[in-house]
C-alpha positions in Angstrom: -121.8 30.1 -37.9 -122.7 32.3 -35.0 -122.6 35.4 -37.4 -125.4 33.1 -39.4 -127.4 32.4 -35.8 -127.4 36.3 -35.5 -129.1 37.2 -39.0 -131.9 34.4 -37.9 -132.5 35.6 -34.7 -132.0 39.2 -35.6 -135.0 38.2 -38.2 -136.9 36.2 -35.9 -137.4 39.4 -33.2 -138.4 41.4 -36.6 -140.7 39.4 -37.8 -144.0 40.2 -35.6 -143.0 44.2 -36.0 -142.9 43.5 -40.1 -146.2 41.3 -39.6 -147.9 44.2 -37.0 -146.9 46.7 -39.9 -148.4 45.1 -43.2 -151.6 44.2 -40.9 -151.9 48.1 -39.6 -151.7 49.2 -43.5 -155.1 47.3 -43.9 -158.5 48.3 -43.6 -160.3 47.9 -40.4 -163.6 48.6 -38.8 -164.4 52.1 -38.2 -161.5 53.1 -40.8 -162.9 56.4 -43.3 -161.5 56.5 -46.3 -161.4 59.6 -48.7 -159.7 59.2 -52.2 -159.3 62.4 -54.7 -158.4 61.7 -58.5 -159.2 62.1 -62.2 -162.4 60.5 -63.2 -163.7 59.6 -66.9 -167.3 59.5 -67.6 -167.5 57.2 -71.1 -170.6 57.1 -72.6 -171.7 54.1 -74.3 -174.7 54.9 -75.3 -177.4 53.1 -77.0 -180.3 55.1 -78.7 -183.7 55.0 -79.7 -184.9 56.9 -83.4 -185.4 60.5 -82.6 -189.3 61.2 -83.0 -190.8 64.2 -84.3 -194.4 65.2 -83.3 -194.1 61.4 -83.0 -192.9 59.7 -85.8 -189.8 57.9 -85.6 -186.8 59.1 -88.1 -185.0 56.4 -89.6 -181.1 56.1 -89.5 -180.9 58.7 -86.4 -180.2 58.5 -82.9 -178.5 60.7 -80.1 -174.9 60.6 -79.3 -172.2 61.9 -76.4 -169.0 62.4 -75.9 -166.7 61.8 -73.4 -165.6 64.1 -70.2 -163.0 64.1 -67.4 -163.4 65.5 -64.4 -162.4 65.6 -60.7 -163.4 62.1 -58.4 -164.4 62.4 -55.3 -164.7 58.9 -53.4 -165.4 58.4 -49.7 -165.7 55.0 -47.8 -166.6 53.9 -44.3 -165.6 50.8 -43.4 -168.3 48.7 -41.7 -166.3 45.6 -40.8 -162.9 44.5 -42.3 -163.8 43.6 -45.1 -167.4 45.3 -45.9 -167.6 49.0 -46.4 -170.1 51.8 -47.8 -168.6 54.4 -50.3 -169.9 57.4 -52.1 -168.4 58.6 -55.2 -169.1 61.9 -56.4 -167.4 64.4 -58.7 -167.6 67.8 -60.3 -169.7 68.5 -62.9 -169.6 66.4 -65.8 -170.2 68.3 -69.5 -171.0 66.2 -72.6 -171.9 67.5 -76.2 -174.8 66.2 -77.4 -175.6 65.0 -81.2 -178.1 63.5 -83.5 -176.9 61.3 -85.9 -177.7 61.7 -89.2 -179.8 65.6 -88.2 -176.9 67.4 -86.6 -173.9 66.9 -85.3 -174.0 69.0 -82.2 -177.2 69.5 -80.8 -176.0 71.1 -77.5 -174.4 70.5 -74.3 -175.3 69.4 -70.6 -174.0 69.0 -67.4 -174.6 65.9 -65.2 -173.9 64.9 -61.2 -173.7 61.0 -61.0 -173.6 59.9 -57.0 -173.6 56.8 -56.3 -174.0 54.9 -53.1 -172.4 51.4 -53.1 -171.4 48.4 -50.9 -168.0 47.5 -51.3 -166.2 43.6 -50.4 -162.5 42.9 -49.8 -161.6 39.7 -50.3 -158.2 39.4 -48.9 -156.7 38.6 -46.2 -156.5 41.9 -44.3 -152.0 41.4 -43.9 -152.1 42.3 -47.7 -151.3 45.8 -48.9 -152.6 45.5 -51.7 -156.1 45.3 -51.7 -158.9 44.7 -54.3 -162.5 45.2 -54.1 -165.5 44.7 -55.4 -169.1 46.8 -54.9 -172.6 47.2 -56.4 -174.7 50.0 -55.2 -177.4 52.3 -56.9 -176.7 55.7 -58.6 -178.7 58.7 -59.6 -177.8 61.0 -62.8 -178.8 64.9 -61.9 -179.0 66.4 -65.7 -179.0 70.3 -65.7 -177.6 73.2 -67.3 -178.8 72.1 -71.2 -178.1 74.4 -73.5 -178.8 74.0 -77.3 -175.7 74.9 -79.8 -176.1 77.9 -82.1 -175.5 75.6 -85.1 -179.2 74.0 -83.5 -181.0 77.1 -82.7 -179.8 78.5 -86.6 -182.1 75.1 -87.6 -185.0 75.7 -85.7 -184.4 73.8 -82.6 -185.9 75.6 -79.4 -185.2 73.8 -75.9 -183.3 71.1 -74.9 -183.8 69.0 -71.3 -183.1 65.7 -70.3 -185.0 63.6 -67.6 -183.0 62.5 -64.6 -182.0 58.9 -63.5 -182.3 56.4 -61.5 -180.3 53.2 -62.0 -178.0 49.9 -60.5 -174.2 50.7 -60.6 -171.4 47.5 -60.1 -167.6 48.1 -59.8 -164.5 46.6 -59.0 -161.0 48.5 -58.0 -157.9 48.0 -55.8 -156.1 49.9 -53.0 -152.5 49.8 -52.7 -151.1 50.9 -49.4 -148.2 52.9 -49.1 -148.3 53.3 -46.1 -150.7 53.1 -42.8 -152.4 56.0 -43.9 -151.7 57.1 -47.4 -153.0 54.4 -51.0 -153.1 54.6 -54.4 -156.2 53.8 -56.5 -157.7 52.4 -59.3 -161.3 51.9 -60.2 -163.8 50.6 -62.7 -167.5 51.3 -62.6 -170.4 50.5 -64.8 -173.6 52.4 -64.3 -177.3 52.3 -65.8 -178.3 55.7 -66.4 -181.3 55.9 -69.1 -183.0 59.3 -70.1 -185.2 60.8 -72.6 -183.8 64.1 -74.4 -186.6 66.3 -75.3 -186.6 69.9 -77.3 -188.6 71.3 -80.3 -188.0 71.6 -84.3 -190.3 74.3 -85.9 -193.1 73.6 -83.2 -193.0 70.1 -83.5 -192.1 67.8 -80.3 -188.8 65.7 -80.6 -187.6 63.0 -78.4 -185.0 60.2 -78.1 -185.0 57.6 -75.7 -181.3 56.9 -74.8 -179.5 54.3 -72.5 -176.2 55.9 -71.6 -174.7 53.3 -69.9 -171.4 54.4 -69.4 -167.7 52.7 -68.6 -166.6 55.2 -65.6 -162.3 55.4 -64.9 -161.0 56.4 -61.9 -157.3 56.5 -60.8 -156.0 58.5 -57.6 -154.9 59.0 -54.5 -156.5 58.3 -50.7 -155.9 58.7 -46.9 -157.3 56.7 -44.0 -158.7 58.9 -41.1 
C-alpha cells in the first residue's frame, strides 16, 4: 500500500513538469519558425486550344510535367495560434508540350512565393499540431528555352507571362521536441499564364490554368 501511495505521489509532483513540457513544445507568440524539405510542384493543368496567327487548333492544348525541388518555409507566429509564413523554393523546371503538335515544346523554370496566413486550431498543450492557411502567391516564369525537336519544326521563341493568384493549404507540425518538428503540407495554388512563341512567322498562344497540387514534407526549428 504505501509502495502504491509512493507511485501516485511520485506522479502527482511530475505531473506539472510533464504538463510545462508538452505546453513549451507549442507554438507561441513571437516564435519563428523555419522548416527545410523536399517539395513537389504537380501541375494540373487545364488548357485552352493553342492559336495560330489566331485561329484555334482543334484537339490540342499545352501540357507539364512534374518537378521536385528544395522547400523553403518560414513562419512568424503572430499570436498562438495565428501566424504569417512564406514558402519559397529553388527553381522549379517543367517540360512543356502541345498535345496533339509536339510532344516537348521546351522547358522553363518558375519561382512560386507565397505569402499566407496560417490558423492552429488546437489547444496549444498538443504536440502535434495541424494547421490551416490561405494567402496569395506569385509565379516568376523565366529561363524558357524551346527543345531542338521544336526549333527542327519551325518554332522560334517561347515565354510565358507571370502570375498572380489565391493559394489555400492545410499541414501539421509534430514536435519533437521544444525546438526541433517534423512536417507535412498540402497547398493548392491558382497560377494561370499564356505561353507564347512563333511557327513559320505565325503567332501561337495557349491560355493555360496550371493549377497545381504542391507536396511538402520536412523538417523545422523554432528560434
Amino acid at each position: 500500500m504505501s509502495r502504491t501511495v509512493s507511485r501516485i505521489s511520485a506522479c502527482l509532483l511530475l505531473a506539472p513538469a510533464l504538463l510545462a513540457a508538452s505546453i513549451a513544445q507549442a507554438h507561441q507568440a513571437g516564435d519563428i519558425i523555419v522548416r527545410a524539405g523536399a517539395v513537389t510542384v504537380d501541375p494540373r493543368e487545364d488548357s485552352g486550344p493553342v492559336k495560330v496567327a489566331g485561329a484555334a487548333l482543334p484537339g490540342t492544348g499545352a501540357t507539364l510535367d512534374s518537378d521536385t525541388q528544395l522547400g523553403l518555409n518560414f513562419a512568424y507566429m503572430l499570436t498562438d495560434k495565428v501566424g504569417v509564413e512564406l514558402l519559397a523554393a529553388t527553381p522549379f523546371s517543367h517540360d512543356v508540350g502541345v498535345t496533339g503538335v509536339i510532344d516537348k515544346l521546351g522547358s522553363i523554370k518558375h519561382l512560386p512565393p507565397t505569402v499566407s496566413l496560417v490558423y492552429y486550431p488546437l489547444d496549444n498543450a498538443s504536440a502535434f499540431q495541424p494547421y490551416v492557411g490561405a494567402g496569395v502567391n506569385f509565379t516568376w516564369f523565366f529561363d524558357e528555352s524551346l527543345s531542338g525537336a521544336a526549333k527542327g519544326a519551325g518554332f522560334d521563341g517561347l515565354s510565358l507571362e507571370n502570375s498572380w493568384g489565391l493559394a489555400a493549404q492545410i499541414g501539421a507540425d509534430y514536435m519533437l521536441n521544444d525546438n526541433w518538428m517534423v512536417n507535412a503540407q498540402v497547398r493548392y495554388i491558382d497560377i494561370e499564364t499564356t505561353g507564347k512563341t512563333s511557327l513559320g512567322g505565325a503567332p501561337v498562344k495557349v491560355n493555360v490554368d496550371v493549377d497545381p497540387w504542391v507536396y511538402m514534407v520536412g523538417l523545422g526549428y523554432k528560434f
